[in-house]
N, CA, C and O atoms as CSV, one atom per row, in Angstrom:
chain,resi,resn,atom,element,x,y,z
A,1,UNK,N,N,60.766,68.179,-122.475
A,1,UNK,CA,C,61.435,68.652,-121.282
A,1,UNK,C,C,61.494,67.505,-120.282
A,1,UNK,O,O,60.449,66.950,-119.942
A,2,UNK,N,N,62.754,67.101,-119.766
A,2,UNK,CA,C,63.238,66.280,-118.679
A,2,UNK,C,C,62.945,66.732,-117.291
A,2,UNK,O,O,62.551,67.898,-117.296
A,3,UNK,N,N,63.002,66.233,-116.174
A,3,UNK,CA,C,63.349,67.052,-115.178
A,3,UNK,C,C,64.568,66.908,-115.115
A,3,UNK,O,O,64.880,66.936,-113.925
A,4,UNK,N,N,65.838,66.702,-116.042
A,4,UNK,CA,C,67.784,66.637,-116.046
A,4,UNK,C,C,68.003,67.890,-116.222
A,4,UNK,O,O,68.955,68.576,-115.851
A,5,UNK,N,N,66.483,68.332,-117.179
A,5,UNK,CA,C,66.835,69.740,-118.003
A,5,UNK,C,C,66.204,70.923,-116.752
A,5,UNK,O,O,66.128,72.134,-116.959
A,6,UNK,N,N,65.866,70.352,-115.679
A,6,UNK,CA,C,65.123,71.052,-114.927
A,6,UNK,C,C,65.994,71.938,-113.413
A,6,UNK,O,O,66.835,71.269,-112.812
A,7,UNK,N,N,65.784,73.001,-113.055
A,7,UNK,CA,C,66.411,73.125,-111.735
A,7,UNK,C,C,65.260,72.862,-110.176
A,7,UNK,O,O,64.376,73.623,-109.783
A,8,UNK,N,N,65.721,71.458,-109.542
A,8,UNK,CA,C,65.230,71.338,-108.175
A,8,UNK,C,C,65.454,72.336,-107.300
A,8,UNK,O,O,66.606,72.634,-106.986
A,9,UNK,N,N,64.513,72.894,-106.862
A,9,UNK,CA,C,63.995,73.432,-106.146
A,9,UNK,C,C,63.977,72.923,-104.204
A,9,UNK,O,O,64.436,73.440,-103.185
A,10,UNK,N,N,63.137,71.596,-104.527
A,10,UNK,CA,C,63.245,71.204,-103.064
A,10,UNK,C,C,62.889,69.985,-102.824
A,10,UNK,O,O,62.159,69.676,-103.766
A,11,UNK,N,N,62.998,68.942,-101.971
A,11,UNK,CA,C,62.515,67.589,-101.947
A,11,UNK,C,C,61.665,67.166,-100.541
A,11,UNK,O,O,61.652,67.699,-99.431
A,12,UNK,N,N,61.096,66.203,-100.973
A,12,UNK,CA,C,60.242,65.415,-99.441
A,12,UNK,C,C,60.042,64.112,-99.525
A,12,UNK,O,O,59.463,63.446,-100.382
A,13,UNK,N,N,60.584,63.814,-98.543
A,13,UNK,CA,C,60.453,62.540,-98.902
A,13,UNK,C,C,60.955,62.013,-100.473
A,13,UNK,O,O,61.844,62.719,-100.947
A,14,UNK,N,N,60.611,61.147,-101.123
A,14,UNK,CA,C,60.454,60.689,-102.436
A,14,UNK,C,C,60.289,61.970,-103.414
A,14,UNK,O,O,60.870,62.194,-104.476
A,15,UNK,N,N,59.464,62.625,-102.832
A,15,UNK,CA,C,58.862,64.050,-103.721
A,15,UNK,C,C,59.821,65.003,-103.961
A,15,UNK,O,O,60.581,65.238,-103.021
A,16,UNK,N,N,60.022,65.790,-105.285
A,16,UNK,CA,C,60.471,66.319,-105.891
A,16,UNK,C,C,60.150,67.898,-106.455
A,16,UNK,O,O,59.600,67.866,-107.555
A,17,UNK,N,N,60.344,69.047,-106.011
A,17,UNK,CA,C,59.704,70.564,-106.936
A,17,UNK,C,C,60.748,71.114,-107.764
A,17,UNK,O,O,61.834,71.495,-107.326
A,18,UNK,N,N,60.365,71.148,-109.058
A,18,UNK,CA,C,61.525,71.932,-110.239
A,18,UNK,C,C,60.757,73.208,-110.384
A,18,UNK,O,O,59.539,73.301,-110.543
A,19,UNK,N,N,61.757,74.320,-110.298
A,19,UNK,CA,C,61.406,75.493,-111.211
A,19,UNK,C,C,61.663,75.432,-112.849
A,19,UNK,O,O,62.774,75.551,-113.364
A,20,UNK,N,N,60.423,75.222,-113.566
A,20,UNK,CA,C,60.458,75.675,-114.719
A,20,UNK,C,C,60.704,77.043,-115.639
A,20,UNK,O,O,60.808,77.213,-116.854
A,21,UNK,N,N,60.751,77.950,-114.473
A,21,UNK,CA,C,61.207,79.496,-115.424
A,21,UNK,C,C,59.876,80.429,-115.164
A,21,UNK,O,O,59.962,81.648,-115.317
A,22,UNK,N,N,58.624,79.800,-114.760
A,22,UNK,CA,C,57.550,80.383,-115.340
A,22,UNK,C,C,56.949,80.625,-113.846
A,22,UNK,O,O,56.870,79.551,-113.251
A,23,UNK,N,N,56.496,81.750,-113.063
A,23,UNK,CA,C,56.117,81.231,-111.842
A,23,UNK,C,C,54.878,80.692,-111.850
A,23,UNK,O,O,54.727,80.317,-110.687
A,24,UNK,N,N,54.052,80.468,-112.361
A,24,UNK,CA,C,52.891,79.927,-112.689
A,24,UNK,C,C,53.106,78.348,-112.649
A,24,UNK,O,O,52.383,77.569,-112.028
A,25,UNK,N,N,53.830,78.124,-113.147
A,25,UNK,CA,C,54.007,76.885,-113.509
A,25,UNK,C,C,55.374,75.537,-112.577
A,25,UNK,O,O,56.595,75.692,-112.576
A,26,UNK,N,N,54.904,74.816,-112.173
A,26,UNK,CA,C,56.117,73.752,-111.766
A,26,UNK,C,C,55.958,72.487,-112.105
A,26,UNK,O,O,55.009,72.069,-112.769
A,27,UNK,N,N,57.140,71.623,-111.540
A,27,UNK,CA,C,56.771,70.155,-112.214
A,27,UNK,C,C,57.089,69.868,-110.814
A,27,UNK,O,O,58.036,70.382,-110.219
A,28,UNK,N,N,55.895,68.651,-110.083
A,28,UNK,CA,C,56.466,67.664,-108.896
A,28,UNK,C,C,56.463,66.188,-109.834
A,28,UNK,O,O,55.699,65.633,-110.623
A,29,UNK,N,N,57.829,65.931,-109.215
A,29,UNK,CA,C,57.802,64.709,-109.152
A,29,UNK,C,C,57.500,63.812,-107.989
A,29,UNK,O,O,58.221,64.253,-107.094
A,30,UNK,N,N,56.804,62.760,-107.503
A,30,UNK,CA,C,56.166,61.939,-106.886
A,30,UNK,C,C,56.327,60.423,-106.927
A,30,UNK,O,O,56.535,59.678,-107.884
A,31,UNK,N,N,56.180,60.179,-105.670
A,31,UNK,CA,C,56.445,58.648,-106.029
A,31,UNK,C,C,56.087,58.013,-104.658
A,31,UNK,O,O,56.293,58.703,-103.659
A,32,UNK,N,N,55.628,56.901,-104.528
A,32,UNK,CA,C,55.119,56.244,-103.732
A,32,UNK,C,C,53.702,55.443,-103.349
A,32,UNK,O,O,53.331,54.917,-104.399
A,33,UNK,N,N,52.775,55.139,-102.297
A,33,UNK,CA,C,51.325,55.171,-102.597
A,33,UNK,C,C,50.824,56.732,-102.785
A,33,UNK,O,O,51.308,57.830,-102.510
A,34,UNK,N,N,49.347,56.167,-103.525
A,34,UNK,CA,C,48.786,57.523,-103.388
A,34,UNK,C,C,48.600,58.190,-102.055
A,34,UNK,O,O,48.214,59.359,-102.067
A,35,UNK,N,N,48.833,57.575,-100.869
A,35,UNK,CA,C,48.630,58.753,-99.768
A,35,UNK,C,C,50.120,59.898,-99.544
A,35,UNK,O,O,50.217,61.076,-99.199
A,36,UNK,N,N,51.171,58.780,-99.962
A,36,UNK,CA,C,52.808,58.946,-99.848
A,36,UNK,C,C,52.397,60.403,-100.148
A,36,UNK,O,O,52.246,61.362,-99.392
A,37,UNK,N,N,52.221,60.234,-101.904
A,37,UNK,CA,C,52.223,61.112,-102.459
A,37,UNK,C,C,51.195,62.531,-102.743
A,37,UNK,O,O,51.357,63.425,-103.575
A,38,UNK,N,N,49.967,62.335,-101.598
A,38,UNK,CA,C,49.306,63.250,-101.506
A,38,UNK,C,C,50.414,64.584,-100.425
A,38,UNK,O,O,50.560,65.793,-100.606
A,39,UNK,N,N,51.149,63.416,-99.066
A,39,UNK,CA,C,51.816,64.249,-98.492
A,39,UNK,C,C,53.123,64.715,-98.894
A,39,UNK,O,O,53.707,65.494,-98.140
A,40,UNK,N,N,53.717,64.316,-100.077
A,40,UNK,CA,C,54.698,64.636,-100.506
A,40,UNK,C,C,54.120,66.519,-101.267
A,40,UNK,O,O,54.441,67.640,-100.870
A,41,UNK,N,N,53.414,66.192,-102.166
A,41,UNK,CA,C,52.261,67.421,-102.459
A,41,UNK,C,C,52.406,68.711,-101.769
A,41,UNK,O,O,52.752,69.858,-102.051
A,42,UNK,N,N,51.890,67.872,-100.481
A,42,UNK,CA,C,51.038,68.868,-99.592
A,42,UNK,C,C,52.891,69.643,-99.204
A,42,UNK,O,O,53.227,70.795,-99.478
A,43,UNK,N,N,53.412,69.014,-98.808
A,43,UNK,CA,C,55.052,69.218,-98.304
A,43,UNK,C,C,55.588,70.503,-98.890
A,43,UNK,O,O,55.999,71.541,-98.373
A,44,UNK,N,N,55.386,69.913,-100.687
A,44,UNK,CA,C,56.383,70.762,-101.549
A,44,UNK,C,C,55.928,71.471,-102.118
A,44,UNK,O,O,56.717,72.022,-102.885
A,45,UNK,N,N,54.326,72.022,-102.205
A,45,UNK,CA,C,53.742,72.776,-102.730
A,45,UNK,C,C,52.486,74.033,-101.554
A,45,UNK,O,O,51.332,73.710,-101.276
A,46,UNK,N,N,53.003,75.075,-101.190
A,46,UNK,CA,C,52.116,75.756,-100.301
A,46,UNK,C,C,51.011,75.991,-100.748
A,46,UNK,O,O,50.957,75.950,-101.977
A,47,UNK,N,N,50.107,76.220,-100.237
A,47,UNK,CA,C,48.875,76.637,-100.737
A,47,UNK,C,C,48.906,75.984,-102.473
A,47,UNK,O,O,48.838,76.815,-103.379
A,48,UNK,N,N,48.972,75.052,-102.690
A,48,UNK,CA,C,49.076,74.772,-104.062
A,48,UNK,C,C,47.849,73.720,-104.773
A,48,UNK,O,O,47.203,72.866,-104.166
A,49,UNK,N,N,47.763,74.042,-106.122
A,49,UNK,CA,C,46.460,72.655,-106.499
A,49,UNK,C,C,45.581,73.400,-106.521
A,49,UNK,O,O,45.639,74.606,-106.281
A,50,UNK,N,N,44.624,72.749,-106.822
A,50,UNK,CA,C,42.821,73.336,-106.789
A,50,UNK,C,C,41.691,72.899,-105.530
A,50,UNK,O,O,40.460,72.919,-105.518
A,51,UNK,N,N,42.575,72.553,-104.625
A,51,UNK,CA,C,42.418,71.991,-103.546
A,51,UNK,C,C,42.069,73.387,-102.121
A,51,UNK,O,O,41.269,73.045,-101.250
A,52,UNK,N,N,42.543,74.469,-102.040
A,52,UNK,CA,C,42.222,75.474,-101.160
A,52,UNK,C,C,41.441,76.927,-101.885
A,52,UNK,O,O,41.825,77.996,-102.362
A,53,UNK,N,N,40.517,76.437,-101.709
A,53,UNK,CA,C,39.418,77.590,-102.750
A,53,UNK,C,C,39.700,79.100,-101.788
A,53,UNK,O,O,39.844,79.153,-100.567
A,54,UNK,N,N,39.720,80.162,-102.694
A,54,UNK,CA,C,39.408,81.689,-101.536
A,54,UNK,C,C,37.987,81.456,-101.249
A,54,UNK,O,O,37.657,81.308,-100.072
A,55,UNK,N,N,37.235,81.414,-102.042
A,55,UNK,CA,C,35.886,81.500,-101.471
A,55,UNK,C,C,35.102,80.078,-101.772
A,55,UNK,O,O,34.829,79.742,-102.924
A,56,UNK,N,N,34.735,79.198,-100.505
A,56,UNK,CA,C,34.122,78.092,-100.504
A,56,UNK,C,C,32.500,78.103,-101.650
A,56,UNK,O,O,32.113,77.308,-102.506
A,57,UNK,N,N,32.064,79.078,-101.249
A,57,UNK,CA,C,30.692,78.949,-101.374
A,57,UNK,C,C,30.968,79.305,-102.786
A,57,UNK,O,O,30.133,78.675,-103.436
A,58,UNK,N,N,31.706,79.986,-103.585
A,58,UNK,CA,C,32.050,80.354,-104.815
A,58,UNK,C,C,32.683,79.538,-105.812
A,58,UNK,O,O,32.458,79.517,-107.022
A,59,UNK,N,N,33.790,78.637,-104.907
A,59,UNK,CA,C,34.209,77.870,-105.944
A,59,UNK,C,C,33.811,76.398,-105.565
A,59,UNK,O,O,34.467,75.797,-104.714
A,60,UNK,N,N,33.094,76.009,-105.985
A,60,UNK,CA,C,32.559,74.254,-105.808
A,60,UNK,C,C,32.976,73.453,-106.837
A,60,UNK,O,O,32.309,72.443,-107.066
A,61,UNK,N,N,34.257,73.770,-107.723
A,61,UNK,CA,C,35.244,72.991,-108.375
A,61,UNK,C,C,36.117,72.363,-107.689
A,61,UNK,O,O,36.523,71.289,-108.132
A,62,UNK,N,N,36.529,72.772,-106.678
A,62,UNK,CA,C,37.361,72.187,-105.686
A,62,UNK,C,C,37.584,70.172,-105.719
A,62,UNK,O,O,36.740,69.308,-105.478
A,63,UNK,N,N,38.548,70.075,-105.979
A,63,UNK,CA,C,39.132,68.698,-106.137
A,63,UNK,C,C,40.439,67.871,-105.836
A,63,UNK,O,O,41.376,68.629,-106.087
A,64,UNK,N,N,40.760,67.051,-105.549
A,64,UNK,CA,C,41.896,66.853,-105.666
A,64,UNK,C,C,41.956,65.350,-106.770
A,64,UNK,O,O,41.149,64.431,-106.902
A,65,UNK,N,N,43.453,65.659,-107.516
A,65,UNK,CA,C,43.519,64.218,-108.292
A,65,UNK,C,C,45.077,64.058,-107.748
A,65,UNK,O,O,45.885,64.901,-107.357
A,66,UNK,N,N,45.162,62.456,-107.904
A,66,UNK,CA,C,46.405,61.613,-107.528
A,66,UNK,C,C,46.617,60.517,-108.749
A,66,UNK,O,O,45.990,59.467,-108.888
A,67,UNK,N,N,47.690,61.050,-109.615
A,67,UNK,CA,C,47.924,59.692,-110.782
A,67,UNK,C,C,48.953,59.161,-110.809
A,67,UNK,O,O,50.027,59.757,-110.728
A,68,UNK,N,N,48.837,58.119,-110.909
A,68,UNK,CA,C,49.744,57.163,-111.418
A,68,UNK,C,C,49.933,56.406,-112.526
A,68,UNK,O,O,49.732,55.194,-112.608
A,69,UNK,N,N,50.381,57.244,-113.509
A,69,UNK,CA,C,50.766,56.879,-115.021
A,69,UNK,C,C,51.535,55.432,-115.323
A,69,UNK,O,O,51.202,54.706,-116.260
A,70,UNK,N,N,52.366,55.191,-114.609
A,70,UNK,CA,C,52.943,54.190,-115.180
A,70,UNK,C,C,52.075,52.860,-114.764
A,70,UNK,O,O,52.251,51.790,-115.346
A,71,UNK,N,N,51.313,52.991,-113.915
A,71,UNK,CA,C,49.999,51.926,-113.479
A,71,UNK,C,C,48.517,52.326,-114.544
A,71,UNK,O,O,47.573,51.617,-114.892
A,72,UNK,N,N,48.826,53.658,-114.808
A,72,UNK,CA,C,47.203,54.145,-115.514
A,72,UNK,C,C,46.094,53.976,-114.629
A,72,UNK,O,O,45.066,53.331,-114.836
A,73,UNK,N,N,46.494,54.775,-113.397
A,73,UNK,CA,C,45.804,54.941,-112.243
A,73,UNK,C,C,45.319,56.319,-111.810
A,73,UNK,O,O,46.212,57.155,-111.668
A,74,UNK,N,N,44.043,56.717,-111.570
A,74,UNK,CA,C,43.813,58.160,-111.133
A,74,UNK,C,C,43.001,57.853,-109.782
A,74,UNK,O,O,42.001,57.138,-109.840
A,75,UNK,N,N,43.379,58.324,-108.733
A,75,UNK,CA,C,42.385,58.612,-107.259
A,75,UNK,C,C,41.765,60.247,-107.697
A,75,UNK,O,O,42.481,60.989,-108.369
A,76,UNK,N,N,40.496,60.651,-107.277
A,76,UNK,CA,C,39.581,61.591,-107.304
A,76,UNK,C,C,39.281,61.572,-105.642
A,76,UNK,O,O,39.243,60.622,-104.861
A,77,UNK,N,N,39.088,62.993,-105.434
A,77,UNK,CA,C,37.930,63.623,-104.501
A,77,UNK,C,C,38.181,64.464,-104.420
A,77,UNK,O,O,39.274,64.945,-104.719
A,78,UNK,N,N,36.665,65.321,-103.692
A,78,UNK,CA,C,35.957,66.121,-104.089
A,78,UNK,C,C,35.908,66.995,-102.412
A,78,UNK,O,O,34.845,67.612,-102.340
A,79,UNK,N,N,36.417,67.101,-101.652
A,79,UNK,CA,C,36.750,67.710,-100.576
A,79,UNK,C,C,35.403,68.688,-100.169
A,79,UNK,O,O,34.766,68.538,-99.126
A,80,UNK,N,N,35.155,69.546,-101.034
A,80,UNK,CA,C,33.552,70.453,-100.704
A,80,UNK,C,C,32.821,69.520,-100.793
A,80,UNK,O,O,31.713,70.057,-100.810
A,81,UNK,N,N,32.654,68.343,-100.871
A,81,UNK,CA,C,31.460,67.467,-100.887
A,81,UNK,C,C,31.404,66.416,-100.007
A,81,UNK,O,O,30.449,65.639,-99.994
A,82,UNK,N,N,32.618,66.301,-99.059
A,82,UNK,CA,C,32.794,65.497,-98.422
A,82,UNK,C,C,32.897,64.065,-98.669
A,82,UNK,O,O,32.473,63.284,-97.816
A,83,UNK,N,N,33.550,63.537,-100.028
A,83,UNK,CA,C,33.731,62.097,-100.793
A,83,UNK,C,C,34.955,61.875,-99.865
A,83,UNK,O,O,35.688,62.570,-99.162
A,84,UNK,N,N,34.865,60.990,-100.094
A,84,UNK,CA,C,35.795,60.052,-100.262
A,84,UNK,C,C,36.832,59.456,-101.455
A,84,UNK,O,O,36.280,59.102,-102.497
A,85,UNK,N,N,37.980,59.351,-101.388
A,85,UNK,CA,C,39.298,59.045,-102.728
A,85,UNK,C,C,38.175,58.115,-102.980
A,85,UNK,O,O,37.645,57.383,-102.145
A,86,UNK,N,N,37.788,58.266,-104.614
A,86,UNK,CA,C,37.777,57.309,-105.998
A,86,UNK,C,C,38.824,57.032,-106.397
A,86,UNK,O,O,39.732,57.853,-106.528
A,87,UNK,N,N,38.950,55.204,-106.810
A,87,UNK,CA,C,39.723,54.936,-107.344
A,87,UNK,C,C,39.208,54.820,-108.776
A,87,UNK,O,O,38.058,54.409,-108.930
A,88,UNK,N,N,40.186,55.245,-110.183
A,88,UNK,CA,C,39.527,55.255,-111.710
A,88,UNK,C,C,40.664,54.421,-112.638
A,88,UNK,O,O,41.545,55.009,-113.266
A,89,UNK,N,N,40.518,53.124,-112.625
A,89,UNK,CA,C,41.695,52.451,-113.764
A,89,UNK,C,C,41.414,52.745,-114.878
A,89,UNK,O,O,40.300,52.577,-115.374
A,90,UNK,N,N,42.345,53.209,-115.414
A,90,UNK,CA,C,42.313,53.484,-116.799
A,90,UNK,C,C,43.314,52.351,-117.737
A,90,UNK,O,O,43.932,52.747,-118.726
A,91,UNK,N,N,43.340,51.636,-117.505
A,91,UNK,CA,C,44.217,50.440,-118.070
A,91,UNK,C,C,42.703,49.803,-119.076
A,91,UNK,O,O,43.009,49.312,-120.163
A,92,UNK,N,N,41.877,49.812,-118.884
A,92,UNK,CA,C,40.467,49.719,-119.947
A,92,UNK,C,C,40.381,50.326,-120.982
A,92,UNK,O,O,39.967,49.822,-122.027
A,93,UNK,N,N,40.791,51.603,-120.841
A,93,UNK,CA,C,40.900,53.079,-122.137
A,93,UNK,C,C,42.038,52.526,-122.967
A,93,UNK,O,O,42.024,53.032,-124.089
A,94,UNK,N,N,42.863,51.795,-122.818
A,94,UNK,CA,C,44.152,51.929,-123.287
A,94,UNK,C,C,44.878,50.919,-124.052
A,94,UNK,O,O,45.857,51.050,-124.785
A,95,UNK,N,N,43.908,49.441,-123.595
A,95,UNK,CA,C,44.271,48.352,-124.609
A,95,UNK,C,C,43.249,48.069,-125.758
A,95,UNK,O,O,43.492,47.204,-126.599
């Protein structure tokens, strides 16, 4: 599946939301630094991600990730824990 094959939905900035058919499910497209694209995210997706828990004290999975595939780049954090973005190259895994 393309996003050619996809229907846009809505844009921000650089950022991109397709409806895939499924409401469960969407594709963003993204582009920029990782902060660009945290607010592109935040823009085109409401309440969206694993990022706004219903119950704090219940869910301590709470995370956010930011990748960048064509670099083989992942930023991490952990928001209930008060971290700070990890940066994780994965360009090591891969050659």
């Amino acid at each position: 599946m393309t996003t050619s094959t996809l229907n846009q939905q809505s844009e921000s900035g650089n950022g991109k939301l397709y409806d895939t058919g499924d409401d469960k499910i969407c594709v963003l497209q993204l582009s920029g630094s990782w902060f660009e694209m945290g607010q592109q995210y935040g823009a085109l997706k409401e309440n969206g991600g694993a990022t706004k828990p219903s119950k704090q004290d219940a869910d301590l999975t709470n995370y956010q990730v930011v990748s960048d595939l064509s670099n083989l780049e992942v930023w991490l954090k952990l928001p209930a824990l008060n971290t700070e973005w990890r940066h994780v190259d994965l360009k090591p895994l891969f050659n």
